[in-house]
DOVEXZA-589791 format. One line per field, with one value per residue (C-alpha): residue in one letter; x, y, z; residue number from 1. Coordinates in steps of 0.1 Angstrom, whole numbers, plus 5000, padded with zeros to 4 digits. Example, Ala and Ser with C-alpha at 12.3 -4.5 7.8 and 13.67 -1.06 7.14 Angstrom:
<rs>
type: [A  S]
u: [5123  5137]
v: [4955  4989]
w: [5078  5071]
seq: [1  2]
</rs>
This chain:
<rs>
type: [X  X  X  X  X  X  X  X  X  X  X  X  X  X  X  X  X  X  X  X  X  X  X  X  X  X  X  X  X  X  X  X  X  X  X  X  X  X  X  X  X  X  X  X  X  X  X  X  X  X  X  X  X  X  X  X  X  X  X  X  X  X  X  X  X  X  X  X  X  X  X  X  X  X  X  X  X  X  X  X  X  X  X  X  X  X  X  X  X  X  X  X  X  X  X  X  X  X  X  X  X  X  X  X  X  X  X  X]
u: [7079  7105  7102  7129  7164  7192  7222  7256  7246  7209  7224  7232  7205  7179  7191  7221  7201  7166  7150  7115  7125  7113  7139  7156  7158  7185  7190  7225  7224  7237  7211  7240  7232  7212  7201  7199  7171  7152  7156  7141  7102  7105  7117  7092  7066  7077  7075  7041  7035  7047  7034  7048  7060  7094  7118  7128  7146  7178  7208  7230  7264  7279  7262  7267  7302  7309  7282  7289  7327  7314  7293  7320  7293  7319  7290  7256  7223  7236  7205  7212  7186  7198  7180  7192  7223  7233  7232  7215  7209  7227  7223  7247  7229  7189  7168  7133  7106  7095  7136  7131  7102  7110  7144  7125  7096  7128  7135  7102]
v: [2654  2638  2602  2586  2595  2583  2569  2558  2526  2524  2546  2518  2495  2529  2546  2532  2496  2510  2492  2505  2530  2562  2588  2595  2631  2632  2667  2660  2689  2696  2706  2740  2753  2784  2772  2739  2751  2770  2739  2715  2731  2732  2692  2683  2702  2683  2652  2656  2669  2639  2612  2580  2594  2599  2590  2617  2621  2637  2628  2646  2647  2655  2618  2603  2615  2589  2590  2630  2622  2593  2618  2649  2674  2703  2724  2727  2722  2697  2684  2652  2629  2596  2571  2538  2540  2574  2610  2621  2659  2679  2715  2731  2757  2767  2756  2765  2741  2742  2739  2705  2694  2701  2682  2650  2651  2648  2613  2599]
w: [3045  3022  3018  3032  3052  3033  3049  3040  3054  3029  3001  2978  2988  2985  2959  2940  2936  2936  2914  2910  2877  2893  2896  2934  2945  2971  2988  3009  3037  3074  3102  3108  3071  3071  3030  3034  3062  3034  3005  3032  3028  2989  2993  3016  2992  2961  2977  2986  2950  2933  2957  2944  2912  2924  2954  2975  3002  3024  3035  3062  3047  3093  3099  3066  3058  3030  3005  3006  3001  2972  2950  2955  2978  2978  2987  3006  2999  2972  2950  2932  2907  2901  2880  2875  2898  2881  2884  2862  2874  2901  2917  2942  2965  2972  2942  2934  2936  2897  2884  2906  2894  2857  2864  2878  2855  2828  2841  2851]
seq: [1  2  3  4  5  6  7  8  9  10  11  12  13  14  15  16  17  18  19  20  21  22  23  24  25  26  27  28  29  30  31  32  33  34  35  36  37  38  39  40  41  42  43  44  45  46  47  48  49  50  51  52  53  54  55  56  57  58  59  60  61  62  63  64  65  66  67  68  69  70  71  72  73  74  75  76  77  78  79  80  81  82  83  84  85  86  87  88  89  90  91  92  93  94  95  96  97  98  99  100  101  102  103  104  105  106  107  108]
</rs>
C-alpha cells in the first residue's frame, strides 16, 4: 500500500515542506478512473519496493480539488516526484513500474 493519503489540507505540510530529502511520489487519481485503477497496484508495489527510500503516496484530485487545480492535473492518473518543494518529474496516464522507479532513483 502507498504510504500516505495526500490531502489538500497535508499537501504542503507532507510534501511541499517535507523535509527529510527523499523524493515524494504523488499519483493524483479519482476512484471512477478505469487507469488510475490499474496505476494503483504498480504504486502500491513501488512503495513496498523502496521502503523508506522514498515517499509515496495518492491524492484524489474529486476530494482534494485544489492541490489538482495547484499543480495543473489536466489529466488522470497524473504521476508527479517532487523533491525539495519541486516537481521534479511528471507522467500523465498509466506508467510502468521500472519508468517510476528509474525516475525516483534519479532524485534519491
Amino acid at each position: 500500500m502507498a504510504d500516505q493519503t495526500f490531502t489538500d489540507d497535508n499537501f504542503k505540510a507532507d510534501v511541499i515542506e517535507a523535509s527529510s530529502g527523499k523524493p515524494v511520489l504523488v499519483d493524483f487519481f479519482a476512484t471512477w478512473c478505469g487507469p488510475c485503477k490499474s496505476q494503483a497496484p504498480i504504486v502500491d508495489e513501488l512503495a513496498g519496493d523502496l521502503g523508506d527510500k522514498a515517499v509515496i503516496g495518492k491524492i484524489d484530485v474529486d476530494e482534494n480539488p485544489q492541490s489538482a487545480e495547484d499543480y495543473k492535473v489536466m489529466g488522470i492518473p497524473a504521476i508527479k516526484i517532487f523533491k525539495g518543494g519541486e516537481v521534479v518529474e511528471e507522467f500523465t496516464g498509466l506508467q510502468q513500474k521500472d519508468v517510476l522507479q528509474a525516475a525516483l532513483e534519479k532524485h534519491m
